[in-house]
VMD Tcl script that draws the C-alpha trace (Angstrom):
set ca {
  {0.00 0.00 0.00}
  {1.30 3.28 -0.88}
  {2.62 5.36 1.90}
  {1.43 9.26 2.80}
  {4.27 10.69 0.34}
  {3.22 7.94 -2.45}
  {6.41 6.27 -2.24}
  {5.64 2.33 -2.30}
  {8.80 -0.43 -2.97}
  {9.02 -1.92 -5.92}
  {8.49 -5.48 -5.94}
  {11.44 -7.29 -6.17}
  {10.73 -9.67 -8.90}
  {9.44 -6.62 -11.15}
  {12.28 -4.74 -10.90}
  {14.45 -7.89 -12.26}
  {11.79 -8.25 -15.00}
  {12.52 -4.76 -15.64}
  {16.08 -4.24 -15.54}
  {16.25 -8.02 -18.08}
  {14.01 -5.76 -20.14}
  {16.42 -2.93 -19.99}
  {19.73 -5.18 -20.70}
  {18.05 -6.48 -23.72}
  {16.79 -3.43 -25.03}
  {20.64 -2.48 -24.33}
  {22.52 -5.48 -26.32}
  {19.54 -4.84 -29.66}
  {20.81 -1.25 -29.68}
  {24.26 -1.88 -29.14}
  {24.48 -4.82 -31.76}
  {22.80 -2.41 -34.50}
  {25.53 0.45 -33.21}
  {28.03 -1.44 -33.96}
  {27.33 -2.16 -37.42}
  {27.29 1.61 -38.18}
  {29.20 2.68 -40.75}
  {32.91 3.75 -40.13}
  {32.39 6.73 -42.50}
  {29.52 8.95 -40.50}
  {29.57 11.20 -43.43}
  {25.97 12.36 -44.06}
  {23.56 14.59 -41.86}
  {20.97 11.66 -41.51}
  {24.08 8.95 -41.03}
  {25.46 11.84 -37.89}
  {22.03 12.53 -36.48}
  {21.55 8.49 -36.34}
  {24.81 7.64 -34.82}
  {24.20 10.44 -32.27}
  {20.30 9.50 -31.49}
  {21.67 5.58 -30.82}
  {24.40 6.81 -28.36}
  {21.89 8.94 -26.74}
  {19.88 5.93 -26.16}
  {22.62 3.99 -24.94}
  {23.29 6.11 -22.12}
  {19.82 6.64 -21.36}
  {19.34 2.73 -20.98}
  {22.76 2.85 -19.27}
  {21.61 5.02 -16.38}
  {18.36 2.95 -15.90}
  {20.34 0.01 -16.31}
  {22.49 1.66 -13.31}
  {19.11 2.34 -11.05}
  {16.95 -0.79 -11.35}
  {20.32 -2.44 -10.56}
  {19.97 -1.38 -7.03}
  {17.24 -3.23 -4.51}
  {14.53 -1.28 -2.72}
  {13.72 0.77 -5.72}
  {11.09 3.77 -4.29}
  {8.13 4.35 -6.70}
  {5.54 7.27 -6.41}
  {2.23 5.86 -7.02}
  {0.42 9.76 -6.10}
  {0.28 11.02 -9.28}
  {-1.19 7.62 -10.77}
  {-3.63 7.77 -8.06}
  {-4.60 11.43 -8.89}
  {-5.61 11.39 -12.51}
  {-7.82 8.24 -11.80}
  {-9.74 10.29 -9.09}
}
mol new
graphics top color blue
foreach p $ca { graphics top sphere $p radius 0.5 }
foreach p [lrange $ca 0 end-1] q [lrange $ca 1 end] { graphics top cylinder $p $q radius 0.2 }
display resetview
């Protein structure tokens, strides 16, 4: 049940399915980055190889956080559109 700030822990085997989610998501991305062309010589060829390493790192930080146990999620806003 959520707590007075919202703030309820994440069950433990979400957060696994979650973070196996995240690490897949990961390799997919990574496999097709490394496939890029050496030559990054066009605008749509830069703006590619710049989107894919910007969703690296973004996967990388989650990656990071749902690596840690006890993750804290706030359920309040969820709860306040419903009402």
């Amino acid at each position: 049940p959520p707590s007075s700030t919202g703030l309820v822990t994440l069950p433990e085997e979400e957060r696994v399915k979650i973070l196996e989610g995240l690490k897949k998501n990961w390799e997919k991305l990574n496999s097709d980055y490394q496939k890029l062309s050496l030559t990054v010589d066009t605008v749509p060829k830069i703006s590619r190889k710049v989107n894919m390493e910007q969703q690296l790192k973004m996967l990388e930080d989650n990656i990071h956080k749902f690596s840690h146990p006890n993750i804290l999620v706030n359920f309040a806003g969820a709860y306040a559109q419903r009402a």
